[in-house]
C-alpha positions as CSV (number, residue, x, y, z in Angstrom):
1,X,0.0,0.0,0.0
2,X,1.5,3.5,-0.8
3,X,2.2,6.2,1.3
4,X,3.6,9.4,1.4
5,X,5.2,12.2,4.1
6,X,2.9,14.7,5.0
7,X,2.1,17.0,7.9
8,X,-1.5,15.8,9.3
9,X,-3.7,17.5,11.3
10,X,-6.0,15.1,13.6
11,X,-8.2,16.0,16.4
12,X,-9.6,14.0,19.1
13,X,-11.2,14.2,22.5
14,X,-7.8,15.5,24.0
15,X,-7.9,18.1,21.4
16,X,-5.6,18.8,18.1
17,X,-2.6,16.9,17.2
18,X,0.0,18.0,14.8
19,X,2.7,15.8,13.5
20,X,5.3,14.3,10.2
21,X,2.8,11.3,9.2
22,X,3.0,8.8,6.7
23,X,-0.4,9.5,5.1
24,X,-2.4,6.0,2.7
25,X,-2.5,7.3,-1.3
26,X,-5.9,6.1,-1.2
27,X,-7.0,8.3,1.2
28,X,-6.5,11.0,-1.2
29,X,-9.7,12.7,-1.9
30,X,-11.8,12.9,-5.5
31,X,-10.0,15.1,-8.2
32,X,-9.2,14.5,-12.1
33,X,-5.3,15.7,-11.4
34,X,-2.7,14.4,-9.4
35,X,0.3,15.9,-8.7
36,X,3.9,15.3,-7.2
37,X,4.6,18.6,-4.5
38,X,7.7,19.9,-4.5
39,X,7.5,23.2,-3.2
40,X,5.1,24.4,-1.0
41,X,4.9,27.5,2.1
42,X,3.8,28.9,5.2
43,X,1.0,31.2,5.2
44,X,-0.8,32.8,7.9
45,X,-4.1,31.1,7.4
46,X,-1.6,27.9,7.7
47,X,0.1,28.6,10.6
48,X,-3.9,29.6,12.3
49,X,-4.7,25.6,11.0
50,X,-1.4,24.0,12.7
51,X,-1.2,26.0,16.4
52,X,-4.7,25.7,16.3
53,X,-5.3,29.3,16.8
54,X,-8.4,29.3,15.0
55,X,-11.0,26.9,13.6
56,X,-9.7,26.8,10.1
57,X,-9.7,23.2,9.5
58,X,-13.3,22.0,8.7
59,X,-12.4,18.1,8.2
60,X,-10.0,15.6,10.0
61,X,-7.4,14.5,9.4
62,X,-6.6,16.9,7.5
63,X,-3.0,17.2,5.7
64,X,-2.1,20.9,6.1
65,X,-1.0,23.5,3.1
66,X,-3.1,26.1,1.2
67,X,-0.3,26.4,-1.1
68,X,1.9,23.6,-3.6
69,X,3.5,23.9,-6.6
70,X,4.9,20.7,-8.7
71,X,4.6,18.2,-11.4
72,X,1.6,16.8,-13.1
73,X,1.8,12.8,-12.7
74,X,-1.8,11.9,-13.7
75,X,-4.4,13.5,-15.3
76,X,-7.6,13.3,-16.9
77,X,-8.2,16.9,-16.7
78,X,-8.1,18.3,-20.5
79,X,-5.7,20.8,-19.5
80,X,-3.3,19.2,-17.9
81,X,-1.0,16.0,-19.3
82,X,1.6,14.3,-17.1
83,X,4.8,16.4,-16.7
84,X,3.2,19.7,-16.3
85,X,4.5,21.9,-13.8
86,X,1.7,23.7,-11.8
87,X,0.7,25.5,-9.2
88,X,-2.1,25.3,-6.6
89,X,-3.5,28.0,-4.3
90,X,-6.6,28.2,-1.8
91,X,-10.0,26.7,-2.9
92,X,-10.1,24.9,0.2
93,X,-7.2,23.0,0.4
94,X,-6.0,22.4,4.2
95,X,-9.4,23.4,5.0
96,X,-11.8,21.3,3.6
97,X,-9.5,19.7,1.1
98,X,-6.4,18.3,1.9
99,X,-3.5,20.5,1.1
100,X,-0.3,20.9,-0.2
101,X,2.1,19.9,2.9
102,X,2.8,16.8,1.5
103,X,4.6,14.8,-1.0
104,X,1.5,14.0,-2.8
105,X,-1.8,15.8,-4.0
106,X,-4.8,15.4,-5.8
107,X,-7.7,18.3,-6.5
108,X,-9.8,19.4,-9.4
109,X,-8.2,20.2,-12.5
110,X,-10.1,23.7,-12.7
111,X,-8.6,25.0,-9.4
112,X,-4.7,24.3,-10.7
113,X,-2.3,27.7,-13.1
114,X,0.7,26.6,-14.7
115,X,3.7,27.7,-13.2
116,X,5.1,30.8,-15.3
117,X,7.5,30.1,-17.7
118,X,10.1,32.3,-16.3
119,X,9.7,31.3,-13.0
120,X,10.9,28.2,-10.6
121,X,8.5,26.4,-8.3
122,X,10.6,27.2,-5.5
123,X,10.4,30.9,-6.2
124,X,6.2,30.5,-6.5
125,X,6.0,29.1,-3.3
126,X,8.4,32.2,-2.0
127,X,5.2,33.8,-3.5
128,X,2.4,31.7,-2.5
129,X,-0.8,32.5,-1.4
130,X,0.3,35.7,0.6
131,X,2.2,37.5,-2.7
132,X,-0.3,36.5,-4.9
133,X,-2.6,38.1,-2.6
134,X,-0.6,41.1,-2.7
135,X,-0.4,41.4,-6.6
136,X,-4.4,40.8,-6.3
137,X,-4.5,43.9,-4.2
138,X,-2.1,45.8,-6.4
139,X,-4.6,44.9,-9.6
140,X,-7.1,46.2,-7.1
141,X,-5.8,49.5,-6.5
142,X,-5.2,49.8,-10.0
143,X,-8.8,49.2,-11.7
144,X,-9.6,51.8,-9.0
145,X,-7.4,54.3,-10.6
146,X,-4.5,54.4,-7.7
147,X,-1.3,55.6,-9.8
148,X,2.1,56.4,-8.6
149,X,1.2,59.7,-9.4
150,X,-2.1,60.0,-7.0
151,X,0.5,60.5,-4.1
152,X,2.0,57.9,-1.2
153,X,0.4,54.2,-0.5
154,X,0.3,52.9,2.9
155,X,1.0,48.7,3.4
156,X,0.0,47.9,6.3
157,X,1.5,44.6,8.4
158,X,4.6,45.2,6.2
159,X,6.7,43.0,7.6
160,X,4.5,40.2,6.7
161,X,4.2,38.0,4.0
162,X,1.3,40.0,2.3
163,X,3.2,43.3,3.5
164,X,6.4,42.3,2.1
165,X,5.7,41.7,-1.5
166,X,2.9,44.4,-1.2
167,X,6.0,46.8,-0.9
168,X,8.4,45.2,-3.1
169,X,5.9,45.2,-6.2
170,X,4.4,48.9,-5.3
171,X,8.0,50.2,-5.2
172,X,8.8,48.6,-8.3
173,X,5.7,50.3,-9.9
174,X,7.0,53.9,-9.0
175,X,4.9,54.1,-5.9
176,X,6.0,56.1,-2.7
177,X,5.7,52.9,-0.4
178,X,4.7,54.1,3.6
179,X,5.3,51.0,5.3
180,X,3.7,50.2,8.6
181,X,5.0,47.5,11.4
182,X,5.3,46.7,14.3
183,X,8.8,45.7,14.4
184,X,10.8,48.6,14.0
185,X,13.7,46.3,13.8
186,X,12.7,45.8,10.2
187,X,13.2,49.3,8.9
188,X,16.6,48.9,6.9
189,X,14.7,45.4,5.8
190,X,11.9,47.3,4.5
191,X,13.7,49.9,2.8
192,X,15.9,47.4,0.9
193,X,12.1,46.5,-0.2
194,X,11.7,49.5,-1.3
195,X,9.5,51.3,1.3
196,X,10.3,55.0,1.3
197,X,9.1,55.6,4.8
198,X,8.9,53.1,7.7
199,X,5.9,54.1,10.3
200,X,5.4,52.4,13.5
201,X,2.4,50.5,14.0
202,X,1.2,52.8,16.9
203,X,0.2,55.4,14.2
204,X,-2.7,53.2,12.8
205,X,-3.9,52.0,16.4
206,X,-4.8,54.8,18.7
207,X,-8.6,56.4,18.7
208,X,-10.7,56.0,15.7
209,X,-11.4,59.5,14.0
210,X,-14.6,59.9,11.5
211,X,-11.7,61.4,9.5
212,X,-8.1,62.5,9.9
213,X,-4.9,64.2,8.1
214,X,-5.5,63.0,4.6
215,X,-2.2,61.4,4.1
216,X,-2.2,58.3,1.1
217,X,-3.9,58.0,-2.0
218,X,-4.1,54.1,-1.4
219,X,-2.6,51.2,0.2
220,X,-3.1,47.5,1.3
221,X,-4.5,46.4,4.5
222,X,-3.3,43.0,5.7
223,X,-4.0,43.8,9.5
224,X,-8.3,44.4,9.8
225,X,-9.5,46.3,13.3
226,X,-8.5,49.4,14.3
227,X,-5.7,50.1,12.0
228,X,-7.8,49.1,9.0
229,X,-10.4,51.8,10.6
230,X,-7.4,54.5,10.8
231,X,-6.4,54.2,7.3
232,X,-9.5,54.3,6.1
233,X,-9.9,57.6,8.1
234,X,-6.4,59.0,6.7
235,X,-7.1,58.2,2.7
236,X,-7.1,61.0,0.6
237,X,-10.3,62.2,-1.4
238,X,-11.1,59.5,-4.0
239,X,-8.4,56.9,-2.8
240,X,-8.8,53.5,-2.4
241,X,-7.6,50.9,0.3
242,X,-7.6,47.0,-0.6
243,X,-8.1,44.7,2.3
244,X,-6.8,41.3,2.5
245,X,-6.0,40.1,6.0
246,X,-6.8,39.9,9.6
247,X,-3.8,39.9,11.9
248,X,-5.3,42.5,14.0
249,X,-9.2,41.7,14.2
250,X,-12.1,40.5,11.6
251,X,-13.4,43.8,13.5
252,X,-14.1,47.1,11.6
253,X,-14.4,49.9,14.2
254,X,-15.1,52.5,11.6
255,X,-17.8,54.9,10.2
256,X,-19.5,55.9,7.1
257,X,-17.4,58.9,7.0
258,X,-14.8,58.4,4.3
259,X,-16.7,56.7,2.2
260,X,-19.8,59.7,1.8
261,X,-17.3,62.9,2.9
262,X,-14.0,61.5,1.4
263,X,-15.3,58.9,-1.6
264,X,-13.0,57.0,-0.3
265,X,-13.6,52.9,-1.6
266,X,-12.5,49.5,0.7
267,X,-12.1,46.8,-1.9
268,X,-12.2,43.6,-0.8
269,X,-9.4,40.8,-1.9
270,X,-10.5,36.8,-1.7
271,X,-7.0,34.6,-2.9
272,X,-8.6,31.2,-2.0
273,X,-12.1,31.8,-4.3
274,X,-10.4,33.9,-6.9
275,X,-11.6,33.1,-10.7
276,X,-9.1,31.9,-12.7
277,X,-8.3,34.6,-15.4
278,X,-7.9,37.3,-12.6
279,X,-5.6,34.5,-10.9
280,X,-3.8,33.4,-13.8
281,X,-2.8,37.6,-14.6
282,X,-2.2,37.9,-11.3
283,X,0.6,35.2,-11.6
284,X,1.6,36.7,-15.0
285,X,1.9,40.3,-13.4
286,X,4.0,38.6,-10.3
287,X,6.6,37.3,-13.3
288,X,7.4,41.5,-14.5
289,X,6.4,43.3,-11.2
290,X,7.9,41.2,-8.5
291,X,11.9,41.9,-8.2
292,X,13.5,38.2,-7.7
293,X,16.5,39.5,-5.6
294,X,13.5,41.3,-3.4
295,X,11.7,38.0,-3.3
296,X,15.2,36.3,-2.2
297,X,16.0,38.8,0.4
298,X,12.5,38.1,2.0
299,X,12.7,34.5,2.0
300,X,13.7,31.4,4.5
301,X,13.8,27.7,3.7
302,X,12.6,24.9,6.0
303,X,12.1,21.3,5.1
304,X,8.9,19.3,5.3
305,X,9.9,18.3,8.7
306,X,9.8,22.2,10.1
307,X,6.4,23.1,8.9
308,X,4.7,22.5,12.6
309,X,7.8,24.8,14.2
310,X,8.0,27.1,11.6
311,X,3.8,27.8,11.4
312,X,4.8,28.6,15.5
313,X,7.5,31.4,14.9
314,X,5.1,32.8,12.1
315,X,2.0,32.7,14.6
316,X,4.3,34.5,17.8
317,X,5.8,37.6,15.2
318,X,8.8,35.9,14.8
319,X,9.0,35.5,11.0
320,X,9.9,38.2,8.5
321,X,8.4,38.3,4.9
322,X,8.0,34.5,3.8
323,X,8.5,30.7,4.5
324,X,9.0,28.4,1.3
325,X,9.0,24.8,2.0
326,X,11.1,22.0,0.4
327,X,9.1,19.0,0.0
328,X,10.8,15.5,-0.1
């Protein structure tokens, strides 16, 4: 009977158990595509799933992993033929659908882009979920009319996986990147990012204000709660924010003010649900807009065997920008 490594989430009467299994091939779940994983990451909704932090996992055992890229071994998808090298993100997986920390996958043909031609699978899972977020913010901003030429942008959690390639790709775009953390450690980090101010968090997280200083034409929100609510309250006329995270708080203490004095517009960002041609130009835009020395600075490797420890250190602040994941 064949098995495979993979990290699996179980829970019993004791509570939620975490370990390196050896997980049964035929225990895979339904899907016309199955692939080999060699790459995969840490994201935060991950490292919520494996410490438990919040009820992410829906089924059990589940293998965690929202993100994998690899190589097509079967298929019966029309799409896809064995060889191809693709990658996976969201729709479930390490949710409801068993993901991508593992040797082994199988999921629906429809949910699966081909990795882009001019980049590695190692460097899309330095991307993952959480810098493909951030281009899907960018593309956001963008379709609301937020130029480099509007004035600054404000990335909120910036020291974060979101945050980090939120500033890279802004910066690269001409943008005048204000970057927010908490860690003021990070500020020569960020910079090297391409942030041309580093703010500390405390800005974004005193007293909500109806409205205060205009300061940003835009920005990306990866945080929610109170600092969501204060740069909402600090966007220039017409601007627009994109939020995409929760760090801080599903919570919105805000009011209508910015949005009827200021025209101001929240637009929401959804990576696991995202139909595929605004995913698949989201991937091609990473491949131009993305610097890959930037993506290397921000990046750590672990092996399969460091997922559980690693989702920890993301979970207690101690990880900067991104975790990419050799598999096998």
């Amino acid at each position: 009977m064949a098995s495979f490594k993979a990290i699996v989430i179980r829970k019993s009467d004791g509570g939620q158990t975490v370990a390196l299994s050896d997980f049964d091939e035929n225990e895979l779940m339904e899907g016309d595509v199955t692939f080999r994983v060699e790459w995969s990451t840490i994201n935060y909704k991950d490292g919520l799933a494996i410490t438990g932090k919040a009820p992410v996992v829906r089924r059990f055992p589940m293998i965690a992993g929202i993100d994998a890229a690899g190589t097509v071994e079967t298929s019966s998808h029309p799409e896809w033929k064995p060889g191809d090298k693709v990658v996976l993100n969201g729709w479930g997986c390490g949710e409801t659908h068993l993901g991508g920390h593992a040797e082994k996958m199988r999921c629906k043909g429809d949910w699966l882009v081909p990795l882009p031609a001019t980049m590695t699978a190692r460097n899309a899972m330095a991307i993952g979920t959480a810098g493909y977020t951030a281009m899907l913010a960018v593309l956001a901003l963008e379709r609301q009319g937020v130029t480099a030429d509007r004035g600054p942008v404000i990335v909120t959690g910036a020291s974060g996986g979101v945050g980090s390639v939120a500033v890279a790709i802004l910066a690269k775009l001409g943008h005048h990147v204000v970057a927010a953390t908490g860690r003021p450690q990070e500020a020569d980090y960020l910079k090297e990012l391409g942030a041309a101010e580093v703010i500390a968090r405390q800005e974004l997280t005193g007293p909500v204000r109806p409205l205060g200083k205009e300061r940003w034409a835009g920005g990306v929100d990866a945080v929610g709660s109170v600092t969501l609510a204060n740069v909402l309250s600090m966007t220039r006329y017409g601007g627009a924010i994109a939020a995409c995270g929760l760090a801080g708080g599903m919570d919105l203490p805000t009011s209508v003010a910015p949005f009827i004095l200021r025209g101001v517009s929240l637009l929401g960002i959804d990576s696991v649900m995202c139909p595929q041609q605004l995913r698949r130009n989201a991937w091609r835009r990473l491949e131009t807009d993305l610097d890959a020395k930037k993506l290397a600075t921000m990046t750590e490797q672990i092996g399969l065997s460091g997922v559980v420890e690693g989702a920890h250190r993301l979970m207690g602040g101690a990880v900067r920008g991104r975790i990419v994941v050799k598999i096998g």
